[in-house]
C-alpha distance (Angstrom), angle and dihedral (degrees) to the residues before:
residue distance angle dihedral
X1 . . .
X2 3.80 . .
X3 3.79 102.9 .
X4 3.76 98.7 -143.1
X5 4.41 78.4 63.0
X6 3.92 93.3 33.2
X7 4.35 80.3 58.7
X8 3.51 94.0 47.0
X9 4.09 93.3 47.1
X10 4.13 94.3 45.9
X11 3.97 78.5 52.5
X12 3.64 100.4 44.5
X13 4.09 93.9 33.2
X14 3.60 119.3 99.6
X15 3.86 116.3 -132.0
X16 3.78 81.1 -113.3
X17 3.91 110.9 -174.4
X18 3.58 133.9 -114.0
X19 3.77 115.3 -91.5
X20 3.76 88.7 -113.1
X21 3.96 87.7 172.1
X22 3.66 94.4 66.8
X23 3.87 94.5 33.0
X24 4.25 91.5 52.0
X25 4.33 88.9 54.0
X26 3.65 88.3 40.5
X27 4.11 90.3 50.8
X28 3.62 85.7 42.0
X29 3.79 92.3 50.8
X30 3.57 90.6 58.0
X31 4.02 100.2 47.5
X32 3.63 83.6 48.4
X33 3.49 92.6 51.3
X34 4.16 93.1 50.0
X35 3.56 127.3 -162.5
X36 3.17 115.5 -20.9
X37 4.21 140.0 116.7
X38 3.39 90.1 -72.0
X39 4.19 131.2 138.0
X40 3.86 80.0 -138.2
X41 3.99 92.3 62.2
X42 4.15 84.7 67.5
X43 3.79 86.6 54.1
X44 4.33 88.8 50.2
X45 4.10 78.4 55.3
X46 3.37 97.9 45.0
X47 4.17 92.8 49.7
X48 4.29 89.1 51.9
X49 3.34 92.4 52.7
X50 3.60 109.2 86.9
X51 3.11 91.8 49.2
X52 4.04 89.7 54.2
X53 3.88 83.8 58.9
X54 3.77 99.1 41.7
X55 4.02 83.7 56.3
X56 3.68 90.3 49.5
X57 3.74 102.5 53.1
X58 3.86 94.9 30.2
X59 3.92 83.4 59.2
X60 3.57 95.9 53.8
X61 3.35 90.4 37.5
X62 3.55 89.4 61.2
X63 3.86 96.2 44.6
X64 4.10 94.1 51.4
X65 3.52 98.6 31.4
X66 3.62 101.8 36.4
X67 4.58 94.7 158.6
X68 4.35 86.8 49.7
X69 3.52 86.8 -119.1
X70 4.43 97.1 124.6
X71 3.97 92.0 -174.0
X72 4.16 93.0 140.9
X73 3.89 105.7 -99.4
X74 4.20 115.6 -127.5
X75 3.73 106.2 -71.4
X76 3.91 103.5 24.8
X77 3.37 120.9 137.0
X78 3.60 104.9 -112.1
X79 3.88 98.5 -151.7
X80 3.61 87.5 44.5
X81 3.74 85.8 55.0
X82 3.11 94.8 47.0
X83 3.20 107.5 62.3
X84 3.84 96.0 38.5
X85 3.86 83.1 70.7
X86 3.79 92.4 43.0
X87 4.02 83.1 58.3
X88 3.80 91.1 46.7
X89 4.00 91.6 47.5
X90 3.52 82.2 49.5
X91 3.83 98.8 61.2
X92 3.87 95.9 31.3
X93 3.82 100.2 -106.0
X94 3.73 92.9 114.1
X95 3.98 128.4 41.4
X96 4.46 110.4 -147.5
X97 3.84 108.5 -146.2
X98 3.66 127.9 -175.6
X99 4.17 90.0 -127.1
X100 3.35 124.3 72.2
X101 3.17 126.1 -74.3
X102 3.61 84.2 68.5
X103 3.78 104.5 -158.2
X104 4.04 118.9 23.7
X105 3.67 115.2 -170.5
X106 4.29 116.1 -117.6
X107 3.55 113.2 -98.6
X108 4.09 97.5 -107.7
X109 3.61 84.0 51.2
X110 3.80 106.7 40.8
X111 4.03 82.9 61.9
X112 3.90 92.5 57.4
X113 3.47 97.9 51.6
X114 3.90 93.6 32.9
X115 3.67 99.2 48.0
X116 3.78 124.3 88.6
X117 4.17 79.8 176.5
X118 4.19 107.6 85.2
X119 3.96 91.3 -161.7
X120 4.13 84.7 57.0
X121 3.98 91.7 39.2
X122 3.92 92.1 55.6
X123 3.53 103.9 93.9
X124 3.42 123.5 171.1
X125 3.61 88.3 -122.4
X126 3.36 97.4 53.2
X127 3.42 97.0 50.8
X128 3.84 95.1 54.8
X129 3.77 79.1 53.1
X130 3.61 97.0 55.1
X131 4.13 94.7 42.0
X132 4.06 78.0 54.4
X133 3.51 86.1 52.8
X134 3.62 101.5 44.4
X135 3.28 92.3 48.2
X136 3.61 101.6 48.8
X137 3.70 88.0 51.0
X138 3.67 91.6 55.6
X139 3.71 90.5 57.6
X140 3.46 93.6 51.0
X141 3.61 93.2 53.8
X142 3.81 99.0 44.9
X143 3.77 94.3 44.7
X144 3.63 102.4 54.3
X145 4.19 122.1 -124.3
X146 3.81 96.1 -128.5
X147 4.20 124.4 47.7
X148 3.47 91.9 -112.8
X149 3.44 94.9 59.0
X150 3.98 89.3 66.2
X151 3.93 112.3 95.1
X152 3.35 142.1 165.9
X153 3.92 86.7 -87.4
X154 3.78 89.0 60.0
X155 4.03 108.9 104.2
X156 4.04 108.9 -113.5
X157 4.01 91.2 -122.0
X158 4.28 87.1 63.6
X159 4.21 88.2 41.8
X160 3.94 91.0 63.4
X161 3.83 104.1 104.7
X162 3.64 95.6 -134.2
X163 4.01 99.9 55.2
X164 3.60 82.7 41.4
X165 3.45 100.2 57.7
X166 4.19 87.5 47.1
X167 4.14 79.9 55.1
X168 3.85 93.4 57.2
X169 3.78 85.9 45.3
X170 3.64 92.8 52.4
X171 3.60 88.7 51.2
X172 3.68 94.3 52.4
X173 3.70 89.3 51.5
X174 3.38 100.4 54.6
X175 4.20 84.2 69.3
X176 4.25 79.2 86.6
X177 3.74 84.6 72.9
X178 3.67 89.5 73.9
X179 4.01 97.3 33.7
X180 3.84 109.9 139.3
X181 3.93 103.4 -150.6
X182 4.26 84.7 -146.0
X183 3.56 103.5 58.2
X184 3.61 145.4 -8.7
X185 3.54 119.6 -82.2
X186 4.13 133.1 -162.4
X187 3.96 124.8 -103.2
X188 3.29 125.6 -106.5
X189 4.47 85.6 -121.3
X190 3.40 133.1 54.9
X191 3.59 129.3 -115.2
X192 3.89 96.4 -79.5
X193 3.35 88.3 70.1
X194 4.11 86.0 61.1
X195 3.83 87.6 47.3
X196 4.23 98.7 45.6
X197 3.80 86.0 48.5
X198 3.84 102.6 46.8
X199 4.11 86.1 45.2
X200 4.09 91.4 54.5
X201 3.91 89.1 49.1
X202 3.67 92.5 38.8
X203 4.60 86.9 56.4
X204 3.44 91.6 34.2
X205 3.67 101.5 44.1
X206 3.16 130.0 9.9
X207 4.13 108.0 18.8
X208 3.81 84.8 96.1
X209 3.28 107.3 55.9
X210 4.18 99.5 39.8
X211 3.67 88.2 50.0
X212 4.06 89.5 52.0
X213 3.95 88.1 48.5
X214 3.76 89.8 40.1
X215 3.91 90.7 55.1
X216 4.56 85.9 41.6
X217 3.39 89.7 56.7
X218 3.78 101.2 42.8
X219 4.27 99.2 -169.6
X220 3.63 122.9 -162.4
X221 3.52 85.6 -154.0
X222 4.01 138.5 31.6
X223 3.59 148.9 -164.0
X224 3.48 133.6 179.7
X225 3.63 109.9 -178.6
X226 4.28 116.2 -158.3
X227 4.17 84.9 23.6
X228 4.02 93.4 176.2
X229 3.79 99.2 -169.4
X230 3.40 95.7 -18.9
X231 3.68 115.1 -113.2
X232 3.89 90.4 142.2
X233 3.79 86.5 61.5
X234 3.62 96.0 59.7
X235 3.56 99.0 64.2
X236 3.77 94.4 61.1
X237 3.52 96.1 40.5
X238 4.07 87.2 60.8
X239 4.03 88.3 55.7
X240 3.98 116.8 111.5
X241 2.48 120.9 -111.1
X242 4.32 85.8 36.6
X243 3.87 108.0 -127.2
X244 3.75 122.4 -145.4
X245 3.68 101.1 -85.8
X246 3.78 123.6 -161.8
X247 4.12 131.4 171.6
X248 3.89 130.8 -159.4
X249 3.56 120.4 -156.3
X250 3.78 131.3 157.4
X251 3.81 98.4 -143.9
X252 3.81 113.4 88.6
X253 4.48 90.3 -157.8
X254 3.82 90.1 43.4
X255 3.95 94.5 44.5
X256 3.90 83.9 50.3
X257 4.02 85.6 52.8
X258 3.48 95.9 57.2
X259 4.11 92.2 43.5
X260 3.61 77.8 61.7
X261 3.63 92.3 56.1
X262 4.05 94.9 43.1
X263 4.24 93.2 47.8
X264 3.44 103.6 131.9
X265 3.79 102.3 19.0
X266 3.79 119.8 118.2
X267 3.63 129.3 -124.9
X268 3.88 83.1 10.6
X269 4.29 128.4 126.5
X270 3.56 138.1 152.2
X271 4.20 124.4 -136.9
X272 3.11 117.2 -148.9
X273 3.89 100.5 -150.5
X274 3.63 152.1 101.4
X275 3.87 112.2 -80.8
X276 4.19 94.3 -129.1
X277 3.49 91.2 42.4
X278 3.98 96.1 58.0
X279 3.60 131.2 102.4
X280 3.36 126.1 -159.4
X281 4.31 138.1 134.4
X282 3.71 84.1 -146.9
X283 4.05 113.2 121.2
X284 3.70 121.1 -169.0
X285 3.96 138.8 -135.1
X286 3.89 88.0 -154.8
X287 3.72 133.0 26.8
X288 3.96 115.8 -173.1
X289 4.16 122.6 -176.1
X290 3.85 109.2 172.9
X291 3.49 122.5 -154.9
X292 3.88 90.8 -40.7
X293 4.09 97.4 107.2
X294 3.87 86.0 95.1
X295 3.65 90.1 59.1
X296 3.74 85.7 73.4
X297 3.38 132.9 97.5
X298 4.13 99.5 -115.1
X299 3.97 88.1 -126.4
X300 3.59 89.6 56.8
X301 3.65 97.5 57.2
X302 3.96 99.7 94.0
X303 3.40 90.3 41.7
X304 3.90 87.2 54.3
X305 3.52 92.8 46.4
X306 4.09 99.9 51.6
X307 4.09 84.6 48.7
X308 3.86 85.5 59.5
X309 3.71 99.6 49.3
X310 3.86 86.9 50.4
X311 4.03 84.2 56.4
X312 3.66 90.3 53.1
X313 3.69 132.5 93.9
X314 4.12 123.0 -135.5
X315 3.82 99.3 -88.9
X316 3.94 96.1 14.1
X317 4.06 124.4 133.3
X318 3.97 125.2 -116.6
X319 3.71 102.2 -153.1
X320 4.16 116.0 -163.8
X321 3.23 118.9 -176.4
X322 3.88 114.3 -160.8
X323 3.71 153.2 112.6
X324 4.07 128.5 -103.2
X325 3.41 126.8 -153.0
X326 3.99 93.4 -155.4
X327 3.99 97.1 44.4
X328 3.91 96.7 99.3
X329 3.71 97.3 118.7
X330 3.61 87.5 46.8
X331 3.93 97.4 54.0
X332 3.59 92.3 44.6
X333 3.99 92.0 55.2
X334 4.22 80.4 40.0
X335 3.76 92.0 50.5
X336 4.05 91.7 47.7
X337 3.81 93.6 46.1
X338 4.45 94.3 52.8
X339 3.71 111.2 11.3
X340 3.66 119.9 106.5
X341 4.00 95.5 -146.4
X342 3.84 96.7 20.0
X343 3.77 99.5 -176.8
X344 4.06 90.9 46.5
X345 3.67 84.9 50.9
X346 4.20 92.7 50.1
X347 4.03 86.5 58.2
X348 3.74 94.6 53.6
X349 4.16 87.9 45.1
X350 3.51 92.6 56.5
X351 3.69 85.1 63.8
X352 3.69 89.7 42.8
X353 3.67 91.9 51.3
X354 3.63 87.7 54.7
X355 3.66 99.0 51.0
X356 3.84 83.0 45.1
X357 3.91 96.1 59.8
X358 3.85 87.4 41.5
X359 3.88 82.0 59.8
X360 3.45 95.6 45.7
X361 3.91 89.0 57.4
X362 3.59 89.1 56.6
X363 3.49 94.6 49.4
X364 4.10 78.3 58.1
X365 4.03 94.7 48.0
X366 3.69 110.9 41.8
X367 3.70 121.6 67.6
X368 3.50 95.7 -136.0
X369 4.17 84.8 79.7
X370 3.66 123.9 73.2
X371 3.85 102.5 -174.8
X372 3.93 143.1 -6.3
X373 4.40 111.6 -122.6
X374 3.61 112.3 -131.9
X375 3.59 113.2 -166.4
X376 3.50 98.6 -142.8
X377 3.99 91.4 56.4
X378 4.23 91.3 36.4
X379 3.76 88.3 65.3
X380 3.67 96.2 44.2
X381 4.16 79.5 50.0
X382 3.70 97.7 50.5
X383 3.66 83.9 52.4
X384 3.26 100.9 60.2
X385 3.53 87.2 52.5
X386 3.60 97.7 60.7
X387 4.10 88.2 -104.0
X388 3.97 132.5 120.0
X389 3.63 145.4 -169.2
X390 3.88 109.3 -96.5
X391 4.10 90.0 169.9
X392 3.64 158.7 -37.5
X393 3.34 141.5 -116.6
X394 3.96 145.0 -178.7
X395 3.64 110.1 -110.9
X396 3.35 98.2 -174.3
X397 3.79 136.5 28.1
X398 4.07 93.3 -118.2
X399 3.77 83.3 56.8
X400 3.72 84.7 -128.3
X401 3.76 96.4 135.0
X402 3.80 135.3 19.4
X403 4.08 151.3 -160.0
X404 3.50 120.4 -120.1
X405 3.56 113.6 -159.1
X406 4.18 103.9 -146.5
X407 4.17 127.3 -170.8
X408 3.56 135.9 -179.5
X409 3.82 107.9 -80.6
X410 3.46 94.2 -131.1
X411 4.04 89.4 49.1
X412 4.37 110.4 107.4
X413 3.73 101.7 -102.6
């Protein structure tokens, strides 16, 4: 969607609401229906988790801010703080006011965390929460994180790729039980597990529609810059006529990966190398970076995007792939423009969104991350940089994450 007419539609479009009607019998369809290989088991999923969340955040609520009163405490990180409470806005545990205090905790909640009394701390919220919880957890355990850990002993229901994919997600989230609200903190996995989950979202999700825009946009040349193993390569390198085809990544064993990946191909390498530290007169029709921006330091950003544009030929396309946590106006003019059953599909977003901010916090907590992207302040950065928003388009059918399509400001629209 062009994004002169996705600003006019996020203007124009009323915050319409999700068809909860048809959602709550489609939700009840599927408990009805129990556990078994069944698209409607994902939906069961999707319905508990909230309440997976809301257990999560309440709990560290509870454990930093043990007197309800979330005024940050000497030595918090205020961004991590920040968007802890965005999270627990989010999911209705905590109200945002204009007058100080800032945050105030929800009534069923300000009793669990206030309490020392268990009678007075079992709300009936909260225990819908913690069944939600349980529940989840269960899943989690019985479906195995990793592909290997799927046998013939795991039930079909937790073998479908698309509930287990929202199992590995579960499992990464449940890193915010040990968040520290002063500092970030290492996971308790290494960085496969960033690698096996971004390759199960990328088959699941998002292979169709980047192959579809690779194929639209037809380069004669292409760069994706922080390539991993390089499954965005491939889809370029299968064009016809092939383009030249060229990834950046800073890991010497991953670059070697994604060689792997590219034997064969012609016209086709892999540089191992930092991205400011690389010289070359080459200019490029398309320029990809996938959900790497938040490996950046947030400083760096600028800088980051003025070394694109100098990698990018008059006329060519800067392609990010990423998710935003303030882009909710957006996705609902996104969702109204391309969905089939648009107000079905805002329902299942809100859960998305909430999943999405619970990934944003990570991105906050784990020192693998160096920054979160906010779309508001990306565009003001691409600006600076002498770049603009052509576009933008779903990348996924939850609407969770997008592509922006980018040119040289100075480019004829």
């Amino acid at each position: 969607m062009k994004i002169t007419a996705l600003e006019a539609a996020r203007h124009r479009l009323a915050a319409r609401p999700p068809h909860r009607p048809i959602a709550s019998l489609l939700t009840r369809a599927a408990h009805l229906a129990g556990e078994r290989s069944s698209p409607l088991f994902q939906l069961v999923v999707l319905h508990r988790l909230k309440g997976f969340l809301r257990h999560i955040v309440v709990s560290v609520i509870r454990r930093e801010f043990p007197d309800g009163d979330l005024t940050p405490r000497t030595g918090m990180s205020e961004e991590i703080h920040h968007d802890l409470l965005a999270l627990a806005e989010n999911l209705g545990v905590v109200r945002l006011q204009q007058r100080a205090p800032r945050a105030r905790l929800r009534p069923d909640y300000a009793a669990v965390v206030r309490s020392e009394d268990p009678a007075a701390q079992d709300t009936p919220a909260w225990r819908r929460d913690r069944a939600d919880y349980q529940r989840i957890r269960e899943l989690v355990a019985r479906g195995g994180v990793l592909e290997e850990d799927r046998g013939e002993d795991t039930p079909p229901h937790l073998r479908r790729d698309d509930v287990h994919y929202l199992m590995v997600l579960c499992r990464y989230i449940l890193e915010l039980e040990e968040m520290s609200l002063y500092e970030q903190v290492k996971p308790s996995f290494d960085t496969v597990f960033y690698s096996d989950l971004g390759e199960l979202a990328y088959r699941l999700y998002t292979s169709g529609s980047y192959r579809k825009l690779c194929r639209r946009l037809q380069p004669a040349s292409f760069l994706d810059i922080g390539c991993g193993e390089g499954r965005h390569l491939e889809p370029p390198a299968q064009l016809r006529p092939a383009p030249r085809v060229v990834g950046v990544e800073l890991d010497p064993k991953v670059a070697e990966s994604a060689r792997e990946r590219l034997a064969g191909r012609v016209d086709a390498e892999v540089v191992s190398t930092d991205l400011f530290e690389w010289r070359t007169e080459e200019r490029f029709d398309m320029i990809l970076s996938s959900y790497m921006l938040f490996y950046l330091d947030r400083s760096r950003h600028v800088e980051f995007y003025s070394r694109v544009r100098e990698l990018l030929a008059p006329g060519g396309t800067y392609v990010v792939g990423q998710y935003f946590p303030d882009f909710q106006e957006y996705q609902r003019a996104l969702i109204d423009r391309y969905s089939p059953a648009p107000r079905i599909q805002r329902w299942a977003s809100e859960t998305g969104n909430s999943l999405l901010l619970a990934e944003v916090l990570l991105n906050r907590t784990l020192v693998h991350f160096r920054s979160v992207v906010y779309w508001d302040a990306f565009r003001d950065d691409l600006a600076a940089a002498g770049l603009a928003v052509r576009e933008v388009l779903p990348a996924d059918s939850l609407y969770y994450s997008h592509y922006v399509l980018i040119g040289r400001a100075d480019d004829e629209r």
